[in-house]
C-alpha positions in Angstrom: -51.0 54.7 -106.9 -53.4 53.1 -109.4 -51.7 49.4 -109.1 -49.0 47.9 -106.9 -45.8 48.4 -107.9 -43.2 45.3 -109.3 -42.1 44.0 -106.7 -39.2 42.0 -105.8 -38.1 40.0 -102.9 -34.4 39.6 -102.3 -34.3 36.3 -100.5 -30.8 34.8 -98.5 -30.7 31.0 -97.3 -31.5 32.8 -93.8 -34.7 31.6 -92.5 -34.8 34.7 -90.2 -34.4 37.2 -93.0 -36.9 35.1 -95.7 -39.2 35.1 -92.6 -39.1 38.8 -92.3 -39.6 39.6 -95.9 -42.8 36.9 -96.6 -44.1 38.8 -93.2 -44.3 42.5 -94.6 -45.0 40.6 -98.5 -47.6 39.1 -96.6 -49.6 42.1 -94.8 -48.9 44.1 -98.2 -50.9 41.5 -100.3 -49.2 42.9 -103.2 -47.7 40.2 -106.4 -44.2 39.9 -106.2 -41.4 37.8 -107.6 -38.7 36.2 -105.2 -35.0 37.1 -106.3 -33.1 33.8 -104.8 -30.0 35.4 -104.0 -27.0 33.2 -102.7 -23.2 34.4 -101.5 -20.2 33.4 -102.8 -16.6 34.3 -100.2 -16.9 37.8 -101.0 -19.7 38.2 -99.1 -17.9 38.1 -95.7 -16.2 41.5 -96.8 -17.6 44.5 -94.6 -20.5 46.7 -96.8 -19.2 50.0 -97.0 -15.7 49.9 -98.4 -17.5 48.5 -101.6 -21.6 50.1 -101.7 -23.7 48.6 -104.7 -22.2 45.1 -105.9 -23.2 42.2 -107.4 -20.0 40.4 -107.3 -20.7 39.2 -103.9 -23.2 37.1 -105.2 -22.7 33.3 -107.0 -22.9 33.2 -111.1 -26.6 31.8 -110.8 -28.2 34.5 -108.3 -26.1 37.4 -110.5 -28.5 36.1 -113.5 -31.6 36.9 -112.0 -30.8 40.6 -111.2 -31.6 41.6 -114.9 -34.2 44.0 -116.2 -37.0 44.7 -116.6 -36.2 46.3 -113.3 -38.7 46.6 -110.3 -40.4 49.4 -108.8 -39.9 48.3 -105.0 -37.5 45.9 -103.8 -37.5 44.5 -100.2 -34.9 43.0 -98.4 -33.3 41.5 -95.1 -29.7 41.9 -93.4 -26.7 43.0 -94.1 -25.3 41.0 -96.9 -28.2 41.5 -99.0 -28.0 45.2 -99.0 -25.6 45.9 -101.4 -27.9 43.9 -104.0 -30.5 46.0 -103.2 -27.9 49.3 -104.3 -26.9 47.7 -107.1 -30.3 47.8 -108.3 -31.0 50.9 -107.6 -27.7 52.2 -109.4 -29.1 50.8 -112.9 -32.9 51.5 -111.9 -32.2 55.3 -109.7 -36.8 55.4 -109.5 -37.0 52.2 -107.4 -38.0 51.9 -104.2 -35.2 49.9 -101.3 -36.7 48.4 -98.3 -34.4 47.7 -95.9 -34.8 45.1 -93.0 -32.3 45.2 -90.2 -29.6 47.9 -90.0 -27.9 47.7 -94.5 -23.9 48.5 -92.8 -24.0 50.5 -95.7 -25.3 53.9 -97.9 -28.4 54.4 -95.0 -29.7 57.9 -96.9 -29.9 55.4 -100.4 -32.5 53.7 -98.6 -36.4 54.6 -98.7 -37.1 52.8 -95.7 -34.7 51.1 -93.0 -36.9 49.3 -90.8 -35.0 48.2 -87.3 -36.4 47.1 -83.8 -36.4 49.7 -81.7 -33.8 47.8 -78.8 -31.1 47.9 -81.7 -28.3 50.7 -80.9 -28.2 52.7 -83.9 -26.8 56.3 -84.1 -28.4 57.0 -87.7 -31.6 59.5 -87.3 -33.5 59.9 -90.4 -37.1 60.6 -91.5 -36.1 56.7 -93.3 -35.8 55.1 -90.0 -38.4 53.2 -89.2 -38.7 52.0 -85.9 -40.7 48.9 -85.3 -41.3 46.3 -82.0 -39.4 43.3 -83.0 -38.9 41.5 -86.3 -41.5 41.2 -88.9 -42.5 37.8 -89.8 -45.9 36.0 -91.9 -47.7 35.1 -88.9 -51.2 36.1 -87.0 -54.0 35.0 -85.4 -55.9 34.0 -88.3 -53.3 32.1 -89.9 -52.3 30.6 -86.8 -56.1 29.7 -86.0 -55.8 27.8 -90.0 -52.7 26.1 -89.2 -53.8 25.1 -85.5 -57.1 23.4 -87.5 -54.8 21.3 -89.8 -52.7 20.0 -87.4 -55.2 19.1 -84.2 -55.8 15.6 -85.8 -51.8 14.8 -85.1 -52.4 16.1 -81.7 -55.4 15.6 -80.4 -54.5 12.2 -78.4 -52.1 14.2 -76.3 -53.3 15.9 -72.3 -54.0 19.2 -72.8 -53.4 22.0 -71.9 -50.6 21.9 -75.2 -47.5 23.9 -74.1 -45.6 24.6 -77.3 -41.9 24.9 -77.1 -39.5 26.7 -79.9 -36.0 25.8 -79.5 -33.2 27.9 -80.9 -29.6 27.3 -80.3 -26.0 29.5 -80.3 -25.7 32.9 -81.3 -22.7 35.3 -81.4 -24.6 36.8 -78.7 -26.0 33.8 -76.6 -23.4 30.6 -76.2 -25.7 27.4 -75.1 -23.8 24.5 -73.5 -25.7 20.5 -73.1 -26.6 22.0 -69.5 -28.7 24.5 -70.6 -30.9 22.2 -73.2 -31.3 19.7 -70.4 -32.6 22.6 -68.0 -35.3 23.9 -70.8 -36.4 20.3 -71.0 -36.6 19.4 -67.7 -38.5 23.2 -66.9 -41.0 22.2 -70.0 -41.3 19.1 -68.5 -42.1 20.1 -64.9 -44.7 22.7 -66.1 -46.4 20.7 -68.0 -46.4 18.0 -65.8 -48.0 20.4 -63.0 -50.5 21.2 -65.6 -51.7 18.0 -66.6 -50.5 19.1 -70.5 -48.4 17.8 -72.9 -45.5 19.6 -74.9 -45.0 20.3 -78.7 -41.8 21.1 -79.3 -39.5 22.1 -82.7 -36.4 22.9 -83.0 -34.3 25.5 -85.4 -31.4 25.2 -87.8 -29.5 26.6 -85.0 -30.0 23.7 -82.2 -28.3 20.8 -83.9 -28.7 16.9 -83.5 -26.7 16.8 -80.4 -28.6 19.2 -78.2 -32.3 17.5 -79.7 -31.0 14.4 -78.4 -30.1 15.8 -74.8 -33.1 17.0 -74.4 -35.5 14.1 -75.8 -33.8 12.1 -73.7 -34.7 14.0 -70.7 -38.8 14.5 -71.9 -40.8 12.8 -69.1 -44.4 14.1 -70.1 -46.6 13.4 -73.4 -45.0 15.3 -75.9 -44.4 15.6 -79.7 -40.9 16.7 -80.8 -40.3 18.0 -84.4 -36.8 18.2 -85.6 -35.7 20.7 -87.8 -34.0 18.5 -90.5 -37.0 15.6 -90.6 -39.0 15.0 -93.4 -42.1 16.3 -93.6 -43.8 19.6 -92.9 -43.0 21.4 -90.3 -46.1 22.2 -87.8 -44.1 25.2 -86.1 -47.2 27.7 -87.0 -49.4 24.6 -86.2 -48.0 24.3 -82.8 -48.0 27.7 -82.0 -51.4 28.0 -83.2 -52.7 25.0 -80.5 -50.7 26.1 -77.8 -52.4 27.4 -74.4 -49.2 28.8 -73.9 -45.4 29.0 -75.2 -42.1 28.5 -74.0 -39.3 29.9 -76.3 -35.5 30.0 -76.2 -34.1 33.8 -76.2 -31.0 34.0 -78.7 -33.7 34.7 -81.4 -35.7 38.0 -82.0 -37.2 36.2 -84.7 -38.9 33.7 -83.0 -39.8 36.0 -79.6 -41.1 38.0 -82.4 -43.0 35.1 -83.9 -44.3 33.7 -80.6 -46.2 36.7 -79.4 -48.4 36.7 -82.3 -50.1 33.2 -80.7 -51.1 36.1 -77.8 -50.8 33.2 -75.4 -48.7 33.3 -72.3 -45.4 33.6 -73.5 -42.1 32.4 -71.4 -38.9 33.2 -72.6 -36.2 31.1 -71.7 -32.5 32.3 -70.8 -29.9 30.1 -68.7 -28.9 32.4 -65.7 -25.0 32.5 -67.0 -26.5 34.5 -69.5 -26.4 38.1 -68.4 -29.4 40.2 -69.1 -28.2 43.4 -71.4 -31.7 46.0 -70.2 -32.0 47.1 -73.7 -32.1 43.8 -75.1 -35.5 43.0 -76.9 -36.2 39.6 -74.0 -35.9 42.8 -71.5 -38.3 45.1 -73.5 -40.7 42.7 -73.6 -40.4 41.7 -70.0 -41.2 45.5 -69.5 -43.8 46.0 -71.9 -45.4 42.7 -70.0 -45.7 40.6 -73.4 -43.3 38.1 -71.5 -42.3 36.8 -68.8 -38.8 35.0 -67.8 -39.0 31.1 -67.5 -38.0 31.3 -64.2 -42.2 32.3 -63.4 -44.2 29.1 -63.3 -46.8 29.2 -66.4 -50.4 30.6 -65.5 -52.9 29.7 -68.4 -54.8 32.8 -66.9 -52.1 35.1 -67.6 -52.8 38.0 -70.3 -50.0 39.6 -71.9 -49.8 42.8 -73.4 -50.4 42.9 -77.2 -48.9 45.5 -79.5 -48.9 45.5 -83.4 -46.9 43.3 -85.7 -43.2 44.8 -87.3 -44.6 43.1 -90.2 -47.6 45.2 -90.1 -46.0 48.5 -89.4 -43.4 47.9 -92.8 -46.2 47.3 -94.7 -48.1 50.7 -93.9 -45.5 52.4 -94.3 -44.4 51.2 -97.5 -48.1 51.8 -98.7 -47.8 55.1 -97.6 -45.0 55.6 -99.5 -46.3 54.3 -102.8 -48.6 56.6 -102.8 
């Protein structure tokens, strides 16, 4: 390969799936073009009754799948998949990279790339295996963002304990109960510390739940929410923390937290039951994690193992070749 190929990025309104994409983008170093790509009702339909289709998509995102087409596309989940086809079908030499399981035409695929805890009966030299979910961060971007946002920090105790918040899942159902419990753990370790929390929240938490639990904050503490104006210092805080607390209904952001390689606690109400091939329980195992029910050591080390984000990217370069 003399020069990186065109490349496109199909991007959703997920922040999961545009998080995974900028990740492997990101370790490739490659130019690219984003393809916004938004659904209309159709979209809901299962994937492989109807393979390659644009008509999914809204009038607007349908006008920016036009040639001149791309030599590599990459994408994210389910519903963007059938883009990805469609563009192959008018463009048979490009290349589809596939994040998450495509529900659809697997073999059409160059690469699928899905976490290794996922269940899938497909086995095919395009099946990439990978730890986690890729996403755009690491040390050295952390360390950058960490730098930026120390002089909104810096009048709070240390040790910084930095707390990601997710919310309900199909797979994980939080009730008020179990916000107040994560806020009343955060606060208690960090009280026992001496520290001070930095907390955000997700799209998935809500107003209701951030309320619960800044009500129930009794240490020094900064608390980002999702929908205020501003920048959000989620990197930052990661980047500062001496170690993390984070919810477990997202593989995205137990993904994301282990790049701070800081002590990592995931937390999971006990009415939660544990599935042992779930990616919390992999980690557990792999000892990158531990449960929140352990109090947090600052002299803990976890495990580190390489980035999804990173593996994609090799492989795709391998590909290219």
């Amino acid at each position: 390969m003399t020069e990186p190929p065109v490349t496109w990025l199909l991007l959703d309104d997920k922040a999961s799936h545009r998080s995974q994409i900028s990740g492997v983008a990101e370790w490739l170093g490659w130019p690219w073009a984003a393809r916004e790509i938004r659904f209309n009702r159709f979209a809901a339909l299962a994937n492989a009754p109807f393979g390659a289709r644009l008509w999914h998509l809204t009038p607007d995102a349908r006008k920016a799948i036009v040639p001149p087409w791309p030599g590599l596309v990459i994408a994210a989940g389910r519903r963007s998949a059938p883009v990805a086809l469609a563009i192959k079908k008018r463009s048979p030499g490009t290349k589809l990279v596939q994040l998450m399981w495509p529900d659809v035409a697997p073999a059409r695929f160059s690469i699928i790339a899905v976490p290794e805890h996922d269940t899938v009966s497909y086995h095919a030299p395009n099946l990439l295996r990978t730890f986690g979910a890729p996403h755009p961060l690491s040390p050295a971007r952390l360390n950058r963002e960490a730098a930026r946002f120390m002089p909104k920090v810096e009048r709070l105790p240390r040790p910084y304990i930095a707390v990601l918040i997710g919310g309900s899942s199909k797979a994980m159902q939080y009730a008020p109960e179990d916000f107040k419990a994560l806020a009343a753990y955060a606060s208690a370790e960090a009280e026992r510390l001496g520290g001070s929390l930095l907390l955000t929240s997700s799209p998935r938490t809500g107003e209701q739940a951030e309320g619960l639990m800044k009500s129930i904050l009794t240490v020094p503490h900064i608390f980002h929410r999702f929908r205020a104006e501003g920048e959000n210092p989620y990197a930052g805080f990661l980047g500062l923390a001496s170690a993390v607390i984070v919810t477990g209904d997202s593989i995205s952001m137990c993904s994301e937290a282990t790049a701070a390689e800081r002590p990592l606690y995931i937390f999971t109400p006990p009415h939660m039951k544990e599935n042992k091939h779930s990616f919390r329980e992999v980690l557990f195992a792999r000892g990158c994690a531990k449960p929140h029910t352990y109090p947090i050591r600052l002299d803990w080390h976890p495990t580190l193992l390489p980035g999804a984000a990173q593996t994609v990217a090799e492989a795709i370069r391998k590909m290219m070749q």
